[in-house]
C-alpha positions as CSV (number, residue, x, y, z in Angstrom):
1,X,0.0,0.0,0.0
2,X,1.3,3.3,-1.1
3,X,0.7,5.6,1.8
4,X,1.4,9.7,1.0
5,X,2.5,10.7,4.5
6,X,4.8,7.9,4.1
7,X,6.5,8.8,0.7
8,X,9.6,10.5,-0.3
9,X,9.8,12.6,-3.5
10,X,13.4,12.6,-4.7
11,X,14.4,15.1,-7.7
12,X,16.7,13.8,-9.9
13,X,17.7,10.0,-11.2
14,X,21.4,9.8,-10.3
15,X,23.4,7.8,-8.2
16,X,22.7,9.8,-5.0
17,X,18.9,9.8,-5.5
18,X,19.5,6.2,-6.1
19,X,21.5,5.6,-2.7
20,X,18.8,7.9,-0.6
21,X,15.8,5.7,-2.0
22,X,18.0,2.7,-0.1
23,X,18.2,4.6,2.7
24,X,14.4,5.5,2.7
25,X,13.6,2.1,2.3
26,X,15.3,0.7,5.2
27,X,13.8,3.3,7.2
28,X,10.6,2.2,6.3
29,X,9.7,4.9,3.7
30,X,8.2,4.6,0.0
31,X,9.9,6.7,-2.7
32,X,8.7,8.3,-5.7
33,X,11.1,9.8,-8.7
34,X,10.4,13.2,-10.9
35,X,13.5,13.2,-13.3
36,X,14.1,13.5,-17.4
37,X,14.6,10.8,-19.6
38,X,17.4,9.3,-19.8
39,X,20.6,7.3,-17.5
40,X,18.6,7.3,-14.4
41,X,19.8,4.3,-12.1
42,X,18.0,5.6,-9.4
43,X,14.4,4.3,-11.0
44,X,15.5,0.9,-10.5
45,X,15.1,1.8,-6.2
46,X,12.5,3.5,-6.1
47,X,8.5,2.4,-4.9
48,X,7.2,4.8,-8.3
49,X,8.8,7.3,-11.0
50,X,7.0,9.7,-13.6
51,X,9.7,10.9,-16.1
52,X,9.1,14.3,-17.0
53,X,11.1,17.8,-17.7
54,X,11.7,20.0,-14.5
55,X,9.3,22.8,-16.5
56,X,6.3,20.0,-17.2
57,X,4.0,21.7,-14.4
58,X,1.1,19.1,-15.2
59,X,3.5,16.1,-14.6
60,X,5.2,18.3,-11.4
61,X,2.0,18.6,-9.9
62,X,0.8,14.5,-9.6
63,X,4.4,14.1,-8.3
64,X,4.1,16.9,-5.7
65,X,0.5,15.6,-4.6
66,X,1.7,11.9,-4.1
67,X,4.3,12.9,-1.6
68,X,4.6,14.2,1.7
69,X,8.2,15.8,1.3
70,X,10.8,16.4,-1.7
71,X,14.1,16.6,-1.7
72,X,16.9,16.6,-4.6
73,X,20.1,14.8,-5.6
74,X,21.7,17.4,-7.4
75,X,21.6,21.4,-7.3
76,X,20.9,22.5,-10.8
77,X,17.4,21.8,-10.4
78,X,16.1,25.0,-11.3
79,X,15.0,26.9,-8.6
80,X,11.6,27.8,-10.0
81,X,10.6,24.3,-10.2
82,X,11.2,23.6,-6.2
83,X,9.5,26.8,-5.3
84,X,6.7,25.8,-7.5
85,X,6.3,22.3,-5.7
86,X,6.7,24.0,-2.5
87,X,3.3,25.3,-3.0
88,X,1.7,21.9,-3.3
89,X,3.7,20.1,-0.3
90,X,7.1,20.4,1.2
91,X,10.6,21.1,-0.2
92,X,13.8,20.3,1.6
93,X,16.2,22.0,1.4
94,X,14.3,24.5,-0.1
95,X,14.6,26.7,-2.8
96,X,16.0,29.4,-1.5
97,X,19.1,26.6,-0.7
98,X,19.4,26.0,-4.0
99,X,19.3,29.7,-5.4
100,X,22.1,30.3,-3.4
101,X,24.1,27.1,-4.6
102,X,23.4,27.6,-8.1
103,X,25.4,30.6,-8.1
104,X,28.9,31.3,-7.0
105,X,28.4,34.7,-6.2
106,X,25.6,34.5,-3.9
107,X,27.1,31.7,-1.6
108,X,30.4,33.5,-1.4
109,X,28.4,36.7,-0.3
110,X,26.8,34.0,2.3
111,X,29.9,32.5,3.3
112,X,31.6,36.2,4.1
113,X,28.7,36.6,6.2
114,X,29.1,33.3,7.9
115,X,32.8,34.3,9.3
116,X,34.8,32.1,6.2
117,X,37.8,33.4,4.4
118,X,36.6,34.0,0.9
119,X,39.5,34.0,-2.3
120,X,39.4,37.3,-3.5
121,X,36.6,37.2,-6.6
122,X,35.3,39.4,-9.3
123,X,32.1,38.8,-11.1
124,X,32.9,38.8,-15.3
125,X,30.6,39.6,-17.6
126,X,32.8,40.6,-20.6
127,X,36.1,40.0,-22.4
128,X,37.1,43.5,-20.8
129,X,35.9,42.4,-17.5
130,X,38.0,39.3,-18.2
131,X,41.2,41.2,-19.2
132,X,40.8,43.7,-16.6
133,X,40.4,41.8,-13.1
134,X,42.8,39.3,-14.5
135,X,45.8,41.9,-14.4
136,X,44.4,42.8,-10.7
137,X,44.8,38.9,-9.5
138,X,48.2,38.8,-11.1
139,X,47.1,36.3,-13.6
140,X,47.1,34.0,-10.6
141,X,43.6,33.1,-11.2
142,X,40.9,30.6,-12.5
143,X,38.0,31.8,-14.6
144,X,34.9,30.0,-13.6
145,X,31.1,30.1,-14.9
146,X,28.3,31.9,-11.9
147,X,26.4,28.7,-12.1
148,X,25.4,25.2,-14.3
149,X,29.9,24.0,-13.1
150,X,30.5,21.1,-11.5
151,X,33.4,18.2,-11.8
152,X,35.9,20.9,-12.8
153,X,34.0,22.0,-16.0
154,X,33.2,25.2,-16.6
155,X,36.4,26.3,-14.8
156,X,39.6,27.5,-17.0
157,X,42.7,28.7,-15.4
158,X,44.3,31.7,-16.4
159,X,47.9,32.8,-16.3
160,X,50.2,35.8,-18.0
161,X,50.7,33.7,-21.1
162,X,46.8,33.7,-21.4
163,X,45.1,34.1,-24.7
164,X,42.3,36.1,-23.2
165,X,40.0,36.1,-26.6
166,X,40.5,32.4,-27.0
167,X,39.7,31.4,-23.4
168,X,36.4,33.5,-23.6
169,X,35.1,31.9,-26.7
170,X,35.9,28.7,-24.8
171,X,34.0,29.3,-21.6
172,X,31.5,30.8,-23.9
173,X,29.3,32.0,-20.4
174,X,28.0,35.7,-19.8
175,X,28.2,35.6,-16.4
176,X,31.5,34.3,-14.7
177,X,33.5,34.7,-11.6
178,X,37.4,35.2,-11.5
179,X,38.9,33.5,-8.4
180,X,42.3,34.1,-7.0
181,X,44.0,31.1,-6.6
182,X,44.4,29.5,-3.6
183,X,47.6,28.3,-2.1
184,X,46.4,25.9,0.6
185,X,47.8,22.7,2.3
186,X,44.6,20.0,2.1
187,X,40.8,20.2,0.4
188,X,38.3,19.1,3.4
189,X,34.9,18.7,3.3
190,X,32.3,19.2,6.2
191,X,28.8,17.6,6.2
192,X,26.1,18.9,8.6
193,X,21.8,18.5,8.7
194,X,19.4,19.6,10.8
195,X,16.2,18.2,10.9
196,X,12.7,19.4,11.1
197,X,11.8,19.1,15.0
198,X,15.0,20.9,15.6
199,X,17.5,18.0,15.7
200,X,21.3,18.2,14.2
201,X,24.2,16.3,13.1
202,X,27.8,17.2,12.1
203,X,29.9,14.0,10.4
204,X,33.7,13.7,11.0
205,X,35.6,15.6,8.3
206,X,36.3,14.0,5.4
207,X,39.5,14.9,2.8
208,X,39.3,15.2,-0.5
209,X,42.3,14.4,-3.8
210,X,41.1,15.5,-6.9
211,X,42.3,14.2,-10.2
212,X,41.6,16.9,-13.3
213,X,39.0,18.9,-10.7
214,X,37.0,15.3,-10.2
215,X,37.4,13.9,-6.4
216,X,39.7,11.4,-7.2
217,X,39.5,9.6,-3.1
218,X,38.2,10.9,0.1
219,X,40.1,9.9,3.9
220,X,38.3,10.0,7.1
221,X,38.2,11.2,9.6
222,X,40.4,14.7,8.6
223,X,42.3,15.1,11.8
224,X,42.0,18.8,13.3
225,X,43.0,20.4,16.0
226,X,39.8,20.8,18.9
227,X,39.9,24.7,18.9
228,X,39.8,25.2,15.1
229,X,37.1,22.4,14.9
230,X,34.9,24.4,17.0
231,X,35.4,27.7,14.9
232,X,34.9,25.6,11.6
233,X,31.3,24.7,13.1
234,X,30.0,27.3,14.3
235,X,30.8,29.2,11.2
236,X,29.3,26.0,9.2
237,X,25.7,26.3,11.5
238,X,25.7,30.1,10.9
239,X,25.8,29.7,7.2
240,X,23.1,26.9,7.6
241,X,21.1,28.9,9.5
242,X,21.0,31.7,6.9
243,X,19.6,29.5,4.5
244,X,17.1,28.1,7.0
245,X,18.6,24.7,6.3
246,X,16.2,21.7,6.6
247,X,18.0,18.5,5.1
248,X,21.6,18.6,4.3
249,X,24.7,21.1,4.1
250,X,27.9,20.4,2.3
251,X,30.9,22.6,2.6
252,X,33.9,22.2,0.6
253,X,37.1,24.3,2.1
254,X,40.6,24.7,1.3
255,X,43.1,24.7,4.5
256,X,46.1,26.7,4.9
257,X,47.6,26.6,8.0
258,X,44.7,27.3,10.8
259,X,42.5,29.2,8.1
260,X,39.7,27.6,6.3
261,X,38.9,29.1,2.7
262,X,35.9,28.8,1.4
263,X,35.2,26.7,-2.1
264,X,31.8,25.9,-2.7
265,X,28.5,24.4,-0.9
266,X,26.4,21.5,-2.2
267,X,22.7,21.6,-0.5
268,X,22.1,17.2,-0.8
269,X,24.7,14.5,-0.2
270,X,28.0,14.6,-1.3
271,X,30.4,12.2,-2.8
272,X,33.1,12.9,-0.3
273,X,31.0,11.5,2.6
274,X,30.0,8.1,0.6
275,X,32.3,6.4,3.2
276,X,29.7,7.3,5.7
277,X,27.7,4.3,4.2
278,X,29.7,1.5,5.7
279,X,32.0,3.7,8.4
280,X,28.8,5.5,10.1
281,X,25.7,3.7,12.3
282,X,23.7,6.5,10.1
283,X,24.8,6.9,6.6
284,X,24.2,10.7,4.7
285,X,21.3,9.6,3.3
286,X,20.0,7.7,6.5
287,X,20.6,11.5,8.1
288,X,18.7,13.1,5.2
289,X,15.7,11.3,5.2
290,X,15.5,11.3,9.1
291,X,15.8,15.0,8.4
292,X,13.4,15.5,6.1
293,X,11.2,13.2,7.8
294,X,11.6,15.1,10.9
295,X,13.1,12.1,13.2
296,X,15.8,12.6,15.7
297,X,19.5,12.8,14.2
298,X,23.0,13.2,15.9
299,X,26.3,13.7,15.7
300,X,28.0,10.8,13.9
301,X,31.6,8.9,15.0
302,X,33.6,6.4,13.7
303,X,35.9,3.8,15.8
304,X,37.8,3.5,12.4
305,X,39.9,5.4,9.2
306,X,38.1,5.2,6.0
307,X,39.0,5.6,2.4
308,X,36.5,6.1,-0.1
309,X,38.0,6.1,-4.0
310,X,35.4,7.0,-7.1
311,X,34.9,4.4,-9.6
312,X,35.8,6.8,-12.6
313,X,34.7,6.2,-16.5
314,X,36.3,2.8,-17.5
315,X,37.6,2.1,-14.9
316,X,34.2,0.2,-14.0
317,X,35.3,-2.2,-16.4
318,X,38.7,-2.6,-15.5
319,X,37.9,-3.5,-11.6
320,X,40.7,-6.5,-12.2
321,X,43.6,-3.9,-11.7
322,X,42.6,-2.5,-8.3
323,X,44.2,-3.9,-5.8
324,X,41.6,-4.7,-3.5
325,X,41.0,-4.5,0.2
326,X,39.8,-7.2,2.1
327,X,37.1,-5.4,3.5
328,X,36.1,-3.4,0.9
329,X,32.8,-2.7,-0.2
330,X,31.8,-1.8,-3.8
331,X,29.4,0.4,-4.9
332,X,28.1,-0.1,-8.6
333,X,25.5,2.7,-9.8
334,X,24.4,0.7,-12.5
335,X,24.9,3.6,-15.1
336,X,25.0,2.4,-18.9
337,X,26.5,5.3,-20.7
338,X,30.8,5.4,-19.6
339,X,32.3,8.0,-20.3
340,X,35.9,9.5,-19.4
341,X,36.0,11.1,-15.6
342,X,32.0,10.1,-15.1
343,X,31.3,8.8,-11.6
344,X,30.0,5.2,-12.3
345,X,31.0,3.7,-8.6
346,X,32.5,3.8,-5.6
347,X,34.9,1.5,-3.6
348,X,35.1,2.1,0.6
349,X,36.7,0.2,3.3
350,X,39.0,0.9,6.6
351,X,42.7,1.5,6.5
């Protein structure tokens, strides 16, 4: 029996919206899917999916009416379409979340607010602009689009040898940031949630090697010094609490020495915490959907070190050269399409 007050509405058809129907599911929940044609791995988890475009209003509404909460997988789901579904039931993280992600400029004005260091950044809407501010940063610098980047696309880096016409035809984007370049000793991740009857939860850091601006591996926990732990949290809940977070918070942060600088934010689970799964008695997606779901949720600990390495392009089909842990576990998101640098799995286990 398909009960509405006992449904999840996930956006999105990915491998996250596939491991948060898992989680639902244990936890006694029914989910239902809203996401485009095409490699969706997640319908193969879920209780019921209607495929549909994110501005088919008629097909948005029967989703939004069979559900008694919605929450996404990825943060280019257009803003619009959340706050419209928000009028029929609830949407969490909300909107307003995800109209800050979706642009760089608005959640580095948030994180200035929220006490983090922020690289110095100019917004560029021109080849002048481009030219201009690049001189200013030194041509120390990366060029990045406001919004629609993720997996190091849409971000080019700039130096004094640049060929500043050529680069601009390449990002081919009106509305860009330019980003000092940061200097900085690790990439660390937080993950934090707070849940609907007032409940939170912070995980143990996790940190992050990229390959080519794709996390190559994550290690946790990220050890860190008690004082500077503190700091990093409160500054993590004041940003949450200026989006009126329900669900989950990401933030991604470069260290140098006892100074955390601010990258980017990522409102829904994150790849860097997929350890959490097997090293956590609540996974991130357990802890979302008891958000969401407005359950009790704390703080999380591990007894153990875990690595977590991304399954990347064909590399799924080459699994014979890794040499494997005993106790590893590994994830397969059942994607057909392969293709170079796409995340098509995961491998975790304690070192």
């Amino acid at each position: 029996m398909f009960f509405k007050n006992k449904t999840i509405g996930i956006l999105g058809g990915g491998q996250l919206g596939k491991m948060t129907a898992i989680a639902a599911k244990k936890l006694g929940y029914h989910t239902f899917l809203y996401c485009p044609k095409g490699d969706n791995p997640a319908k193969y988890s879920v209780n019921e999916y209607i495929l549909g475009n994110w501005d088919d209003n008629i097909k948005l509404k029967i989703f939004a009416s069979k559900v008694s909460v919605i929450t996404s997988e990825f943060e280019n789901i257009p803003a619009k379409t959340l706050d419209n579904l928000s009028k029929i039931t609830k949407v969490y993280p909300s909107s307003f979340c995800f109209s800050i992600a979706q642009f760089r400029n608005k959640e580095k004005e948030i994180a200035a607010k929220s006490g983090f260091l922020v690289p110095k950044w100019y917004r560029i809407k021109s080849l002048e602009d481009l030219i201009k501010y690049s001189k200013i940063l030194n041509y120390n610098c990366i060029l990045k689009t406001n919004s629609l980047g993720y997996d190091g696309k849409g971000q080019i880096n700039i130096s004094s040898e640049a060929d500043f016409n050529k680069i601009w035809t390449e990002i081919n984007f009106k509305d860009c940031i330019l980003e000092e370049k940061i200097n900085f000793d690790r990439e660390v991740s937080i993950l934090y949630a707070k849940s609907l009857n007032g409940s939170e939860c912070f995980f143990p850091l996790s940190e992050n090697y990229h390959e080519n601006g794709i996390l190559k591996y994550t290690i946790a926990p990220a050890i860190l010094e008690k004082e500077l732990e503190i700091k990093l949290k409160l500054s993590v809940k004041k940003f949450a609490k200026l989006l009126n977070l329900r669900g989950l918070l990401t933030i991604e942060l470069f260290q140098r020495n006892n100074d955390f600088i601010f990258n980017e934010i990522a409102p829904r689970p994150h790849n860097s915490f997929h350890w959490t799964i097997e090293g956590c008695k609540n996974s991130q997606f357990d802890i979302l959907v008891k958000s969401i779901m407005g359950q009790d949720i704390s703080n999380q600990i591990i007894n153990e070190n875990w690595k977590m390495k991304n399954l990347l392009g064909n590399e799924i089909e080459n699994l014979s050269l890794f040499n494997f842990h005993k106790d590893q576990k590994i994830h397969i998101y059942g994607k057909k399409d392969v293709k170079k640098g796409r995340k098509m799995g995961h491998i975790t286990y304690p070192i």
